[in-house]
C-alpha positions as CSV (number, residue, x, y, z in Angstrom):
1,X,0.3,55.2,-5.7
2,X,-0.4,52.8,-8.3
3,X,-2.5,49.6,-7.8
4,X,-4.0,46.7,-9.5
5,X,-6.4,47.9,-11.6
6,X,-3.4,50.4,-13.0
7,X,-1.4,47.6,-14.1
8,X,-4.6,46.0,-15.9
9,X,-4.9,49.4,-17.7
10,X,-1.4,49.6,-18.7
11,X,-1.3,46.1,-19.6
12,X,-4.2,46.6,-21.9
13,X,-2.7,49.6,-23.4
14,X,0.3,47.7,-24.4
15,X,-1.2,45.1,-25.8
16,X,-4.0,47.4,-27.8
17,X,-1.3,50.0,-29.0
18,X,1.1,47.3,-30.4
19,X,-1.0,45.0,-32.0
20,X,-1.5,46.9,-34.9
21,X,2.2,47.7,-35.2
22,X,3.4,43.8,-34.6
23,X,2.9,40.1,-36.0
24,X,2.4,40.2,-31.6
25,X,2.7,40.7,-28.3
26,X,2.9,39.6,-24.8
27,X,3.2,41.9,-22.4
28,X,3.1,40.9,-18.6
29,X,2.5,43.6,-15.4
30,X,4.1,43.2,-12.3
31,X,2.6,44.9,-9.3
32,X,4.8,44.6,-6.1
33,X,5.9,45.5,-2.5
34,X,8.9,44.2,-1.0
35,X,10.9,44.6,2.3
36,X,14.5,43.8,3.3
37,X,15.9,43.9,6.9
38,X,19.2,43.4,7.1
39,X,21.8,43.1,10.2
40,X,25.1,42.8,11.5
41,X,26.6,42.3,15.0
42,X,23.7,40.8,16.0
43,X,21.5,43.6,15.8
44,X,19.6,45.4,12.7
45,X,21.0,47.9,10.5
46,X,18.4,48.5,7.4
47,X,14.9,47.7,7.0
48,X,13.5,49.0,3.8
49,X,10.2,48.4,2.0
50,X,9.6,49.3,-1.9
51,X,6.8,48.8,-4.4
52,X,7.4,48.5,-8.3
53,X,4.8,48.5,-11.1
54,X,6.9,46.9,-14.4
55,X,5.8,45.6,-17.4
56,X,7.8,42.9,-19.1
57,X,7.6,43.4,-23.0
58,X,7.7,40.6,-26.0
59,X,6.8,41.7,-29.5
60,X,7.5,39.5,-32.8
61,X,7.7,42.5,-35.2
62,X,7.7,40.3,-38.5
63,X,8.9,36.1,-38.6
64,X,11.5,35.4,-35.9
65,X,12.4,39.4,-35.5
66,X,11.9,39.6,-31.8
67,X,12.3,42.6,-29.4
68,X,11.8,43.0,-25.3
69,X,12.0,45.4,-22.4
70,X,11.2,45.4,-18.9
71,X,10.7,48.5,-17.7
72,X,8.7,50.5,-14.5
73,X,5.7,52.3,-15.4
74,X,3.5,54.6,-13.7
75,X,1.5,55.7,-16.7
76,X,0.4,55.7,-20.1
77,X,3.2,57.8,-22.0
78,X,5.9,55.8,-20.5
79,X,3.7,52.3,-21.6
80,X,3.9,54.1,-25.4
81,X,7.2,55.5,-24.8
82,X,8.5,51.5,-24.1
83,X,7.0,50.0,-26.9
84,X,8.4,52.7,-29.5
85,X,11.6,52.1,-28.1
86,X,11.2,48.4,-28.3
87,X,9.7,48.7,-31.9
88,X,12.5,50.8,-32.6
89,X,15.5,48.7,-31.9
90,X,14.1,45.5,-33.1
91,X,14.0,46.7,-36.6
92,X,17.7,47.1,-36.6
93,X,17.4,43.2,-35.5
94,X,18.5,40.1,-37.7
95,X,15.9,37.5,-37.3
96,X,16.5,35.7,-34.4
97,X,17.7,31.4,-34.7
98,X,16.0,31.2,-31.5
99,X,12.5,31.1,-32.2
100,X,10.2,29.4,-33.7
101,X,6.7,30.5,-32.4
102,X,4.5,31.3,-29.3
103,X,1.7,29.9,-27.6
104,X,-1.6,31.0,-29.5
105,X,-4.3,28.5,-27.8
106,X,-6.6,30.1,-24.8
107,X,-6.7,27.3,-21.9
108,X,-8.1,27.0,-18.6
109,X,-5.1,27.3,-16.0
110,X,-4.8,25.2,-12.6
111,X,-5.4,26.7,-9.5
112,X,-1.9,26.5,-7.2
113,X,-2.3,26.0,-3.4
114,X,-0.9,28.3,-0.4
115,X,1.0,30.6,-2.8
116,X,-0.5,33.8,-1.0
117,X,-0.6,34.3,2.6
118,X,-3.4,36.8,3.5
119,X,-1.9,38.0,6.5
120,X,1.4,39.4,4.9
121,X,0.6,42.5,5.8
122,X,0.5,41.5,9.3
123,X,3.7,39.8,9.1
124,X,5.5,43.7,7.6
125,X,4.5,45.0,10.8
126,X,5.9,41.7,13.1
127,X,9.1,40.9,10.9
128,X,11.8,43.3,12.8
129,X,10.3,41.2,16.0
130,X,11.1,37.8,14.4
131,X,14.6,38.7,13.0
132,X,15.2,39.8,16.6
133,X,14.2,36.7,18.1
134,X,16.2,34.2,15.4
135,X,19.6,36.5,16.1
136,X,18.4,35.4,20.0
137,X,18.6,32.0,19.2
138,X,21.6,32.2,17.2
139,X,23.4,33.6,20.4
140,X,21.4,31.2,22.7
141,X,23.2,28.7,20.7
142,X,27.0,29.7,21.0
143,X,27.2,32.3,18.4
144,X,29.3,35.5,18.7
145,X,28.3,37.4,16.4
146,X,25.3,37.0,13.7
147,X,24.6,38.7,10.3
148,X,22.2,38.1,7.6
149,X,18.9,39.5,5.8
150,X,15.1,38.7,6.0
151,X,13.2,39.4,2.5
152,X,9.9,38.6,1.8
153,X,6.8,40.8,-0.2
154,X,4.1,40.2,-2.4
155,X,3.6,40.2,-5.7
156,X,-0.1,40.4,-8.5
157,X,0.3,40.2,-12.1
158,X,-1.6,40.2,-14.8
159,X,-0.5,39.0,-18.0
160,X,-2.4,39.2,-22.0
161,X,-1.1,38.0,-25.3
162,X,-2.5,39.6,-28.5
163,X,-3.0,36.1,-29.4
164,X,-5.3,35.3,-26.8
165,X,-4.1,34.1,-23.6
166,X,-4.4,36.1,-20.5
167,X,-4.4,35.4,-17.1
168,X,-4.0,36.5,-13.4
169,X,-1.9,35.6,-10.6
170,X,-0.8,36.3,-6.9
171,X,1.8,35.1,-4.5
172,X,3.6,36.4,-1.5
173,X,7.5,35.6,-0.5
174,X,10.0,35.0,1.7
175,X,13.6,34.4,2.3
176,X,16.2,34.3,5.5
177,X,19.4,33.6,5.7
178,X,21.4,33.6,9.1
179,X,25.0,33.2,9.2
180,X,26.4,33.2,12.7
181,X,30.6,33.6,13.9
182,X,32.6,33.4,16.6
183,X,35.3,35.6,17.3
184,X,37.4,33.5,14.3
185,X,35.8,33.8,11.2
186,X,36.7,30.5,10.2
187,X,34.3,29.1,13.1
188,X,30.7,29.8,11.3
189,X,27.9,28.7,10.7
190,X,24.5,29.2,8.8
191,X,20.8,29.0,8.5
192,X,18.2,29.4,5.9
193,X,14.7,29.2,5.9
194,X,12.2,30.5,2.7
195,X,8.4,29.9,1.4
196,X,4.9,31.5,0.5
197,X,3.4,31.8,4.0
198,X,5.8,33.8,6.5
199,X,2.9,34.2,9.2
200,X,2.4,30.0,9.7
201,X,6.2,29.8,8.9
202,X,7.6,32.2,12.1
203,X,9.4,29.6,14.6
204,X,11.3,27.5,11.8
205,X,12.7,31.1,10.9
206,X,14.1,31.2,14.8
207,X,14.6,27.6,14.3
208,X,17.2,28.9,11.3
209,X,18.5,31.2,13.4
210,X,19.7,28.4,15.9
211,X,20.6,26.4,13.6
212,X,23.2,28.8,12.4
213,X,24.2,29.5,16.0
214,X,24.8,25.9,16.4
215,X,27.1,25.1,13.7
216,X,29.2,28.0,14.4
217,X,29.8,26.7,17.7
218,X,30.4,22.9,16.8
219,X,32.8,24.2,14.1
220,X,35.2,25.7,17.4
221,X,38.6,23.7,16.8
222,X,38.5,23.4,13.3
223,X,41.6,21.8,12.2
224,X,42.8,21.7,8.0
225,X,41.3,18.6,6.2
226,X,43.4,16.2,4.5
227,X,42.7,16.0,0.7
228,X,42.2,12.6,-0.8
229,X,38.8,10.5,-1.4
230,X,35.4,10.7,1.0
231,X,31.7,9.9,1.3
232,X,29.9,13.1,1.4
233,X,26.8,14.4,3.0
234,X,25.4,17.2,1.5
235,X,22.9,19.2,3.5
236,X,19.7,20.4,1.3
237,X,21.4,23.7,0.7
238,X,24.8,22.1,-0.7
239,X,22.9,19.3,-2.4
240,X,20.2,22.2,-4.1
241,X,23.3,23.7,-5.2
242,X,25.4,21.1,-6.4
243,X,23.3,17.7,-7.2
244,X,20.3,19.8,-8.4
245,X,22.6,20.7,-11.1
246,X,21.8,17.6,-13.1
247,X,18.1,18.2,-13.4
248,X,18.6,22.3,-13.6
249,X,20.3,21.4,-17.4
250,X,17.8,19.3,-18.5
251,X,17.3,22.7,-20.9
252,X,17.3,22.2,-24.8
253,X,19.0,25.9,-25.0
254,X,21.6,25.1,-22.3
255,X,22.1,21.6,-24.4
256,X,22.5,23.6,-27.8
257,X,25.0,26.0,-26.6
258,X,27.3,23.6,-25.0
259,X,26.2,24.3,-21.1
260,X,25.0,21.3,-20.3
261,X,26.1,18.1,-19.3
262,X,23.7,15.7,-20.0
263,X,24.1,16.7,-24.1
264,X,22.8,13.1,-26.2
265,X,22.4,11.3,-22.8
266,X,18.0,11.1,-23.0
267,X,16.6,7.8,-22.1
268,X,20.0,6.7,-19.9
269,X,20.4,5.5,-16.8
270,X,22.1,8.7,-14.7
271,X,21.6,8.1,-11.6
272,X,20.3,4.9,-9.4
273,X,16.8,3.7,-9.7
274,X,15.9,5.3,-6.7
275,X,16.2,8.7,-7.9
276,X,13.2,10.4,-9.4
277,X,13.4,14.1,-9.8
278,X,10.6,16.3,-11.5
279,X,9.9,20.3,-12.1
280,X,6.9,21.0,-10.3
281,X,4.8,24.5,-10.9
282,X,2.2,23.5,-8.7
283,X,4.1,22.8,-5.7
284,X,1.9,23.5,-2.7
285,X,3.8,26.8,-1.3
286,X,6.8,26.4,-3.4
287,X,8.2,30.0,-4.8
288,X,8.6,29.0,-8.2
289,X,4.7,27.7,-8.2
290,X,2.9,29.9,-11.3
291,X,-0.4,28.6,-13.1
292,X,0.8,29.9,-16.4
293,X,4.3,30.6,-18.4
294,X,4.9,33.9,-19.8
295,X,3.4,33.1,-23.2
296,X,0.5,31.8,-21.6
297,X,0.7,28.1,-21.9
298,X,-0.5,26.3,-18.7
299,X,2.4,24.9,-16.6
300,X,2.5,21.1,-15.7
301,X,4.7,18.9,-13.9
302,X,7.4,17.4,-15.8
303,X,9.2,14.1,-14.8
304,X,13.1,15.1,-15.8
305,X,14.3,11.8,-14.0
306,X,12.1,8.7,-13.3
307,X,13.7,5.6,-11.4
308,X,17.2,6.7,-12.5
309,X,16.6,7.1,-16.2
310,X,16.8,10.6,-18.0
311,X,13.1,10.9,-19.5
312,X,12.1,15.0,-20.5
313,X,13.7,18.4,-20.6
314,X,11.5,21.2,-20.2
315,X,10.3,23.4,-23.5
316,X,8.7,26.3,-24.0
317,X,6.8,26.2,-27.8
318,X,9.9,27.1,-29.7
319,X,12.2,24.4,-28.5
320,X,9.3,22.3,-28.7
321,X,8.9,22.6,-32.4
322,X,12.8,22.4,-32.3
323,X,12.8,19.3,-30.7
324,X,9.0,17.8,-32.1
325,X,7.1,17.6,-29.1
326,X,4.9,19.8,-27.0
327,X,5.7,22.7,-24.9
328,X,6.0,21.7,-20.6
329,X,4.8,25.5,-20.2
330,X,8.0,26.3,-18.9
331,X,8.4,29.7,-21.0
332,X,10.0,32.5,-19.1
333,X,11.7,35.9,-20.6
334,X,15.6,35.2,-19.0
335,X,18.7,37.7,-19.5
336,X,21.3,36.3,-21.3
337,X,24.0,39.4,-21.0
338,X,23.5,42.6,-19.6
339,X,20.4,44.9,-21.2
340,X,19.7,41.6,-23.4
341,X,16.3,38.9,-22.7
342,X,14.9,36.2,-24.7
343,X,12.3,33.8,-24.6
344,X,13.4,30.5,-23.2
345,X,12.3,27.3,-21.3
346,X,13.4,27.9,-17.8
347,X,12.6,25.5,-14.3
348,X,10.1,26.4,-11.8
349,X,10.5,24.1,-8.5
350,X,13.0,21.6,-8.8
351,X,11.7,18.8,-6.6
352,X,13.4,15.2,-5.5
353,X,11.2,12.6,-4.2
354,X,12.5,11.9,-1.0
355,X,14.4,8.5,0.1
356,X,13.7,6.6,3.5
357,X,16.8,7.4,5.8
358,X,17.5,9.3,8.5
359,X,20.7,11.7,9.0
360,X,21.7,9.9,12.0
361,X,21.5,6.5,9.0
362,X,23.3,9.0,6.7
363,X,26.2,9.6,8.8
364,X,26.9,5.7,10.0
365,X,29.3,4.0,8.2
366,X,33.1,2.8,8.0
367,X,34.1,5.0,5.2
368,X,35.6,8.3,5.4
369,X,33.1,10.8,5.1
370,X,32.7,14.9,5.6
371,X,29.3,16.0,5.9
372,X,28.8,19.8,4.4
373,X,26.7,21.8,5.8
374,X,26.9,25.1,2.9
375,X,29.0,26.0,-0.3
376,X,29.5,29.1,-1.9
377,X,31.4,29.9,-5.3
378,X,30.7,26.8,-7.3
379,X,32.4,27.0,-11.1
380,X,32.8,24.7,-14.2
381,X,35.6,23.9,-15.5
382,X,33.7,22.7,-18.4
383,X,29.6,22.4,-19.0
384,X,29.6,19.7,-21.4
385,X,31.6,17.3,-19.2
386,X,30.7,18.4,-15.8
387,X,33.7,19.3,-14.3
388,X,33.5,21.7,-11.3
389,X,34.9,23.0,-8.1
390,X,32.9,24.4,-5.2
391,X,34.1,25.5,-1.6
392,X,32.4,24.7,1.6
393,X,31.8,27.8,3.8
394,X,30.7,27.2,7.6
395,X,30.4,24.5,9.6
396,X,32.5,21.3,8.0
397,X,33.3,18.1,9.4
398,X,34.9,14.8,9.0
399,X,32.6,12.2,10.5
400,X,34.1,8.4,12.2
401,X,32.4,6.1,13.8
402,X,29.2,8.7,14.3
403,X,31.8,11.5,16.0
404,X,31.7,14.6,13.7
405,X,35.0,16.8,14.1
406,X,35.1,20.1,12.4
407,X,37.4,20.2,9.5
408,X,38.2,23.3,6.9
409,X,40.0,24.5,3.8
410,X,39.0,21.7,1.5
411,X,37.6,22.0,-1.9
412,X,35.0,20.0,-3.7
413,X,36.3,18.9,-7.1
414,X,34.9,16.2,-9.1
415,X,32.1,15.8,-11.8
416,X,28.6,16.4,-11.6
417,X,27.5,13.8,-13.6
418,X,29.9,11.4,-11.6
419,X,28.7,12.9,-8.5
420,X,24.5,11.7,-9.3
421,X,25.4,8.7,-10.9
422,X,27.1,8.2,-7.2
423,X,24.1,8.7,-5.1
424,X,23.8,6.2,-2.3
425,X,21.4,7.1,0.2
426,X,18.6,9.8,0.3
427,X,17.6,11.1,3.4
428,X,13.4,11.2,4.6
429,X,12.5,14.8,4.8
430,X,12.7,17.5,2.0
431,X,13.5,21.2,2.4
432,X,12.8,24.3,0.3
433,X,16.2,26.1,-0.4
434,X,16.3,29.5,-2.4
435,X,19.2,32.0,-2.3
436,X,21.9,33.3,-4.1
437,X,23.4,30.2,-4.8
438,X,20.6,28.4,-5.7
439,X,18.5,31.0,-7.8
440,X,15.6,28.0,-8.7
441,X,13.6,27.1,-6.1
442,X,14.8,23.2,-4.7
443,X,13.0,20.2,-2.7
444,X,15.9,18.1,-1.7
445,X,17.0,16.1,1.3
446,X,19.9,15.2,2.7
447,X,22.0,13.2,-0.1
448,X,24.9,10.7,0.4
449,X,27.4,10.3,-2.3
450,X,30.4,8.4,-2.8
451,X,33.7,8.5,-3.2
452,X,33.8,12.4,-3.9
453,X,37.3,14.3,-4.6
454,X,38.4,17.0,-2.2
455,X,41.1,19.4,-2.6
456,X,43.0,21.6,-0.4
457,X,41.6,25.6,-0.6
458,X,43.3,28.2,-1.2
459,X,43.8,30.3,2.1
């Protein structure tokens, strides 16, 4: 079994192997266990548990010819085995348009808060007891059926550049999702809870669990929403998904290739003055918290939107020189296409600064308005302008006079930019949402937009 001080030594060995054959290298180790436990019909059907020890591979062979690999190790041949192959293939490379340097300065990094929870292993041993007891809730609260996965682990790593930096870092996981039915699928609801510390985080996961439960049940009777124009609420996993959009593009590469929206737009006015959203890396047990990028510049927050007004993008040093200014540390090696990475500026914790009402405030009103509670399969119909379609899954409803009736088959369909420009109301309390459709971690409320195009669904 491999440990710590193995990745150090295969890290090391990268590093000291290649330099000599490169302009130079980054090479980051990975050391980690994780767990899954999955279920269906209220009851578990897999737990598994896994460790991993990869190194993630950058090399500039000569000027902007770059290579990379991430591969599993578990000892020294197959560490010189994946930088041959990765010197290999990057010969046959043109030079890449896409980059411009790396970070080459040695800095102190910033310590980052309740990231690790010492106890995880405690928590391996209790987990199939807590997934039982937020299924039990679920059912408490109406539900049928529930189904869903609990995934959570931790992870060390150990990173060295050949021009200098190097650094260490730790953090431990977790992610649930509960989705709960009755005996018509239509009638669901779900439930999500994620963070850094699963031991002091155990009763909001039942509370997700109940939460789930509880949708499903208030969504009983669900008759077919009219199309035509509402107020929506958007619960902290539709609004991650959706509004958190805006900021999520606020990426010189995604501007230069035509994937984002907010294009020539820096220094305007895109959303109210009340909106101030920043990216965060030291985010008090956020998952996308890190002390360092993967080049080894120290990460810092970066205000994307202040008061309204479109102020920074994040960079990593090659956009940076691209766009004369200095790197956010924001680096990260991202896939592009299948087998295929490259160096790019990437978010860490998207976070909103939360507004002053209440959901019961959020929900009162004359207008017609549909609160949604979760979305899945959200596509563009074009980056550069922003328009999309996105359809609520679960629990919907069209809300009068404070009465919520559960609604379905409607479509979101509108324009993002339209959409956060149309912010009214943010609600008091933040929530962490992470998974699978929102891959960056998000802080975001309860949001209230208006006047919001909905669509009949396909069946």
């Amino acid at each position: 079994m491999t440990s710590f001080e193995d990745l150090q030594t295969f890290v090391d060995f990268a590093v000291d192997y290649a330099e000599d054959k490169t302009e130079g290298i980054v090479v980051h180790g990975i050391e980690s266990s994780r767990s899954q436990i999955r279920f269906s019909q209220s009851a578990i059907d897999i737990n598994k548990r896994w460790r991993e020890l990869k190194l993630e591979i950058f090399l500039i062979l000569k000027g902007a010819q770059i290579g990379s690999i991430e591969q599993s190790v578990s000892n020294k041949d197959e560490v010189r085995d994946a930088i041959n192959t990765t010197l290999e293939f990057t010969k046959i490379l043109p030079e890449s348009q896409f980059f411009a340097g790396i970070e080459e300065s040695v800095r102190e990094y910033a310590p980052v808060r309740r990231v690790f929870d010492e106890k995880i292993d405690e928590f391996t041993v209790q987990a199939p007891e807590i997934v039982n007891s937020a299924i039990d809730a679920a059912v408490t609260k109406g539900a049928k059926r529930v189904a869903g996965a609990l995934r959570f682990g931790r992870k060390q790593e150990y990173f060295r550049s050949s021009y200098g930096p190097e650094g260490t870092f730790k953090s431990t996981s977790f992610d649930l999702n509960v989705r709960a039915f009755q005996d018509e699928l239509d009638y669901s609801g779900q439930g999500l809870h994620c963070g850094t510390m699963p031991t002091k985080d155990e009763e909001r996961m039942v509370e997700a669990g109940a939460q789930a439960g509880r949708l499903s049940k208030e969504a009983i009777g669900a008759e077919q929403g009219e199309p035509g124009k509402y107020d929506l609420i958007l619960s902290p996993t539709v609004a991650a998904d959706i509004i958190a959009g805006v900021p999520g593009s606020a990426n010189p590469f995604l501007i230069l290739i035509g994937l984002s929206p907010l294009g020539d737009r820096m220094g305007e006015e895109i959303a109210p003055d009340f909106m101030t959203v920043t990216d965060h890396p030291h985010i008090a047990g956020a998952l996308g918290s890190h002390r360092f990028d993967f080049e080894g510049t120290p990460t810092r927050e970066v205000r994307i939107v202040e008061n309204g007004i479109l102020k920074s993008l994040v960079h990593n040093t090659t956009t940076a020189m691209m766009y004369e200014t200095k790197s956010t540390g924001s680096s990260a090696l991202q896939s592009i296409s299948e087998g295929s990475k490259m160096l790019l500026p990437g978010n860490s914790n998207i976070v909103f600064e939360a507004g002053d009402h209440s959901f019961e405030e959020l929900i009162d009103g004359n207008k017609p308005t549909i609160y949604v509670t979760c979305n899945w399969y959200t596509r563009f119909q074009n980056y550069q302008t922003g328009e999309f379609s996105t359809i609520p899954r679960d629990a919907m409803f069209l809300v009068k006079n404070g009465k919520m009736t559960p609604i379905k088959n409607l479509r979101i369909s509108d324009n993002l930019m339209r959409m956060f420009a149309n912010i009214e109301a943010l609600g008091k309390d933040l929530k962490q949402i992470l998974w699978w459709e929102v891959p960056t971690p998000t802080f975001v409320p309860y949001v209230r937009v208006s006047d919001c195009t909905m669509t009949a669904a396909t069946q």
